[in-house]
Rosetta silent file (secondary structure, phi, psi, omega in degrees, C-alpha in Angstrom):
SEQUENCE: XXXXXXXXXXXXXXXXXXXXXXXXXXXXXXXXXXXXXXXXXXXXXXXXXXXXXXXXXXXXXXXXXXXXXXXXXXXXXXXXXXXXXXXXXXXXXXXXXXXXXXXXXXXXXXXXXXXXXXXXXXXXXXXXXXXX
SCORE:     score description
SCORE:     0.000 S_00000001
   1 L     0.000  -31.726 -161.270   95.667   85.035  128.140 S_00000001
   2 H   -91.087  -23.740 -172.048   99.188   83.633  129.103 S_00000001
   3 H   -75.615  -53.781 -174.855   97.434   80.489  131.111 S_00000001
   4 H   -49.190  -49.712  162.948   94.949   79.953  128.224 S_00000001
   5 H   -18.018  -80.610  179.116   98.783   80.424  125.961 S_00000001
   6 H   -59.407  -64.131  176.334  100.071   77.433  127.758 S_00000001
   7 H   -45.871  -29.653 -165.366   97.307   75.096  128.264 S_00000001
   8 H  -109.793  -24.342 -165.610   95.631   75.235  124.993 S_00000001
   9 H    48.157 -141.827 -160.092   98.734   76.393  122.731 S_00000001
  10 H   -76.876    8.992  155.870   97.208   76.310  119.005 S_00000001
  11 H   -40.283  -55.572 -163.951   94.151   74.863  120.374 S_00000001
  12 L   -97.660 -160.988 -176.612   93.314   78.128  121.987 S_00000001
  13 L   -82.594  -30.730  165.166   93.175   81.837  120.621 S_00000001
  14 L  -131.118   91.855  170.787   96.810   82.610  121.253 S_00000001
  15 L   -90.285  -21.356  161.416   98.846   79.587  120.401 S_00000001
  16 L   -65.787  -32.997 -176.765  101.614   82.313  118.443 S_00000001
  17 L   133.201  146.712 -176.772  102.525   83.717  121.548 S_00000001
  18 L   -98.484  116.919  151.495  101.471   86.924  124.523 S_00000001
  19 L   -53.448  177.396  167.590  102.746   90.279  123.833 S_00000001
  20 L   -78.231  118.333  173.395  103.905   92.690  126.267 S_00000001
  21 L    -9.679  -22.250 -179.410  101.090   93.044  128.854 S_00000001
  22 L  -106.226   -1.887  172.640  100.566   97.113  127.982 S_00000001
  23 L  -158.059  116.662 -155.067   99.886   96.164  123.994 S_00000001
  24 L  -111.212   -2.189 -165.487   97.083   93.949  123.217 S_00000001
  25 H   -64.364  -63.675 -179.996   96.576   94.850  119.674 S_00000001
  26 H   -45.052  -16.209  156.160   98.246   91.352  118.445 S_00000001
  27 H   -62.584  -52.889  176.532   96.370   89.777  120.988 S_00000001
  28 H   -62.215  -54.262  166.090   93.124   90.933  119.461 S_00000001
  29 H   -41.623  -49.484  144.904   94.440   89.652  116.081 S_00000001
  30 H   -57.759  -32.389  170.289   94.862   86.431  117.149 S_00000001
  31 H   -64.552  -53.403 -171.395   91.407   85.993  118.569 S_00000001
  32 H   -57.123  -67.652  141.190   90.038   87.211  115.329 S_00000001
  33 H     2.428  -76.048 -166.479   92.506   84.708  113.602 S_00000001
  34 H   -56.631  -30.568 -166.321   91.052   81.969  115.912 S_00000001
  35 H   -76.907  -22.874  173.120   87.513   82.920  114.491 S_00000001
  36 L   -40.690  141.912  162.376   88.360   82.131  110.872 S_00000001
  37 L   -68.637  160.948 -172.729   86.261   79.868  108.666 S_00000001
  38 L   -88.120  168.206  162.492   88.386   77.100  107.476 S_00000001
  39 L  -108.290  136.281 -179.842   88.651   76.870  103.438 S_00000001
  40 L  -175.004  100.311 -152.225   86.935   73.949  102.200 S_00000001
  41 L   -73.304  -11.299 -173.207   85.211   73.738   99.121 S_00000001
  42 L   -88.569    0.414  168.405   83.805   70.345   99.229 S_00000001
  43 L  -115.179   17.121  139.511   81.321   71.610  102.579 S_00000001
  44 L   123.471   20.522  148.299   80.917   75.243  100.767 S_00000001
  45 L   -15.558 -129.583   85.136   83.505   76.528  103.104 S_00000001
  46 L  -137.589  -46.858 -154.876   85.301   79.831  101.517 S_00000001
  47 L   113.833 -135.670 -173.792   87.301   81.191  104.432 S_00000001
  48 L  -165.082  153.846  164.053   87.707   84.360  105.708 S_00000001
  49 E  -148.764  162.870  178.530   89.672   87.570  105.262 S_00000001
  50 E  -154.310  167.653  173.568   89.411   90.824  107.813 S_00000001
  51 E  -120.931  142.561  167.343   90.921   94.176  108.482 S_00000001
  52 E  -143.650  178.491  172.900   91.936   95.829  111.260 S_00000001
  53 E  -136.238  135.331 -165.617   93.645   99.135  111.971 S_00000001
  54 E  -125.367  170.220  152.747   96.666   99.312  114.136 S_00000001
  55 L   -78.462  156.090 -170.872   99.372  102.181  115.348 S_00000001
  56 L   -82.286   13.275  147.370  102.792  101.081  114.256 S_00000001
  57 H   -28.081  -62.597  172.745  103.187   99.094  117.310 S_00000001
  58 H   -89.791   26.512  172.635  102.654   95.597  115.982 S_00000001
  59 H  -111.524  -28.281 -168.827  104.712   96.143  113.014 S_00000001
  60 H  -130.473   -3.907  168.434  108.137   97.229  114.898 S_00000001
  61 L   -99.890  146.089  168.747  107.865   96.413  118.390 S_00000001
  62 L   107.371  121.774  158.573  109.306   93.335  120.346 S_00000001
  63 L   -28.548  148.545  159.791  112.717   92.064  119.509 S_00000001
  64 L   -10.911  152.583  157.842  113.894   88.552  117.741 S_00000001
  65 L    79.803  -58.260  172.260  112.123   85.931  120.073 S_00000001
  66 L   -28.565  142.422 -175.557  109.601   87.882  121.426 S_00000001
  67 H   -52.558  -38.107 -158.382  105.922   87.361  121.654 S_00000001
  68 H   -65.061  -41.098 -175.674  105.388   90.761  119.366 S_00000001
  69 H   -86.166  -36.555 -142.678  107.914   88.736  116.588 S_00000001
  70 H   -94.060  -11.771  174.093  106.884   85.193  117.178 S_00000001
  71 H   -65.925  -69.910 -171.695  102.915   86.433  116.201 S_00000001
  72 H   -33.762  -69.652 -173.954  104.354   88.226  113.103 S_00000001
  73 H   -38.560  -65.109 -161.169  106.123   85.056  112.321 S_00000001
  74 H   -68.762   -5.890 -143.504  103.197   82.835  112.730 S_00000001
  75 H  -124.497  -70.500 -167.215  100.664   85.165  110.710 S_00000001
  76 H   -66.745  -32.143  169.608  103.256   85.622  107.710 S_00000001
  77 L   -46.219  -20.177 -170.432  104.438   81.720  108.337 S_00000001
  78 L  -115.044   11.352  150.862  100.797   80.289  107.448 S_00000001
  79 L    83.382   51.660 -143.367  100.827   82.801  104.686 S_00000001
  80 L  -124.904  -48.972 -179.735   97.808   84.936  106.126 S_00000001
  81 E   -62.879   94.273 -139.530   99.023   88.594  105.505 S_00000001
  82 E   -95.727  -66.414  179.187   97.722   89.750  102.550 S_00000001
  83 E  -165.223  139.623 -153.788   98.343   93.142  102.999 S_00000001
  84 E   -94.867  108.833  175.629   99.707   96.296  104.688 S_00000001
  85 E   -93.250  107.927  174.719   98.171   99.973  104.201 S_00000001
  86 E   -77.136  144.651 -176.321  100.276  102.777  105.643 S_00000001
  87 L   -97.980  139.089  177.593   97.320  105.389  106.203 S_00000001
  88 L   -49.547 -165.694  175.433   97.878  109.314  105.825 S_00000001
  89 L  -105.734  154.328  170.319   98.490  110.817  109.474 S_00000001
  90 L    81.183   15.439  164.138   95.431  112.756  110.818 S_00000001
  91 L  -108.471   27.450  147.277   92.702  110.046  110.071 S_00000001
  92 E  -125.378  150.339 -156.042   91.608  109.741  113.400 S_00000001
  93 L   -53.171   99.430 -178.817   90.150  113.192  114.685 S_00000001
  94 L    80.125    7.153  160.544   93.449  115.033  116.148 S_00000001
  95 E  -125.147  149.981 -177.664   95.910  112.868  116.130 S_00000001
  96 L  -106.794   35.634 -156.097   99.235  112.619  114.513 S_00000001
  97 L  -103.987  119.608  164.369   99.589  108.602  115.098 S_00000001
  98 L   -33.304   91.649  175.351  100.638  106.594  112.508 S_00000001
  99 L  -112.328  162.585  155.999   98.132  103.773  111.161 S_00000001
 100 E  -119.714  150.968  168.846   98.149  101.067  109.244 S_00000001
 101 E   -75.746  101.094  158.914   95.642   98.755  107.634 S_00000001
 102 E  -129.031  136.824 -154.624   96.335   95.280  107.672 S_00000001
 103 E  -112.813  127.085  177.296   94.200   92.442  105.658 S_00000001
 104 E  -113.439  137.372  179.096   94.440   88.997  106.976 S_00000001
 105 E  -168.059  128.826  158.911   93.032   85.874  105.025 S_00000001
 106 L   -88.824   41.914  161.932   93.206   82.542  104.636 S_00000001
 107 L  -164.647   71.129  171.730   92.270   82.228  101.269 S_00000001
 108 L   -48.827  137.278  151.233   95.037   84.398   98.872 S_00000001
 109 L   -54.059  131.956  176.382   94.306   84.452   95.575 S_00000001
 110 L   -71.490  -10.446  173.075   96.945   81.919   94.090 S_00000001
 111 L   -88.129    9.883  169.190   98.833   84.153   92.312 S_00000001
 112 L   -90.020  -18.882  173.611   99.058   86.355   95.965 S_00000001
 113 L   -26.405  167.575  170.203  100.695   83.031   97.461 S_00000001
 114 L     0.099   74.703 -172.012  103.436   83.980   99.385 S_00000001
 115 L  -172.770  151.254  168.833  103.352   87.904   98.920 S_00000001
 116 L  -138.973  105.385  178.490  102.367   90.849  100.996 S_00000001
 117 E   -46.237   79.531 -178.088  101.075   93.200   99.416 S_00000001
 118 E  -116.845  127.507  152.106  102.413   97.052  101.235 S_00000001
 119 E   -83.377  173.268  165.879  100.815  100.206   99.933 S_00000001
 120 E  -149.439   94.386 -144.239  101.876  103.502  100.922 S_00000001
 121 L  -108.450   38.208 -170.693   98.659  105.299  100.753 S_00000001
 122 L   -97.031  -13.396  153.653  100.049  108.335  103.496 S_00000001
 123 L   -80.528   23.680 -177.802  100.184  111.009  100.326 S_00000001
 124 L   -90.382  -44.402 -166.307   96.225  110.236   99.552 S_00000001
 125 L   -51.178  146.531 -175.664   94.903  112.551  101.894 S_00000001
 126 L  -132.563  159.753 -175.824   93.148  115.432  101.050 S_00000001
 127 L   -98.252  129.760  175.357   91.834  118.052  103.686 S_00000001
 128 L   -23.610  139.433 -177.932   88.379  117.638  104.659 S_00000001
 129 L   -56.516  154.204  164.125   85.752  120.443  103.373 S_00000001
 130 L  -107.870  122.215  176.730   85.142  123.050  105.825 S_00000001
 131 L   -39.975  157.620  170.401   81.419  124.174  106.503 S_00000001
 132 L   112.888    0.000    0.000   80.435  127.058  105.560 S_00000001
């Protein structure tokens, strides 16, 4: 990833920048990123938009400078980040790890231009039925 970084820059799949080597989720985001259709209506183009679900990792780790900031930067700089879902706690089986939602697209609605949309959907939960 960091040689592909350098050689290809925005060329390749991570032209924003490598995280720290132990957290890969922003890494996977940019490859998905790299996979977008372009929008362009005169070949029937539309674009793309996707979701992923992350632990609050890529939202608060890596300093000013950093690869972990200089992604964020490039993902809200091109205006990509649609929107952020904080998730209740407990919706993966046994754990008490924070997620989020976050929907990346290149093709905002124009009145979504520059905006990010964050819910805070962590008082939605309701407890599962129990058999029986």
């Amino acid at each position: 990833m960091v040689r592909e970084h350098e050689k290809s820059g925005f060329a390749g799949r991570f032209g924003a920048g490598t995280p720290r080597v132990n957290d890969g989720a922003l890494l996977f985001l940019q490859h998905m990123v790299s996979k977008f259709e372009p929008v362009s209506p005169a070949k029937s183009l539309d674009g793309s938009r996707l979701a992923i679900v992350f632990n609050g990792s890529p939202l608060f780790t890596g300093g000013a400078g950093s690869g972990e900031s200089e992604i964020r930067k490039w993902i809200i700089g091109n205006d990509w980040l649609e929107a952020i879902v904080a998730m209740p706690e407990q919706m993966f089986y046994n754990t008490g790890i924070g997620t989020y939602v976050w929907i990346v697209t290149n093709r905002k609605e124009p009145r979504r231009k520059g905006k990010i949309q964050l819910i805070d959907a962590r008082a939605l939960a309701a407890p599962a039925p129990q058999p029986g």
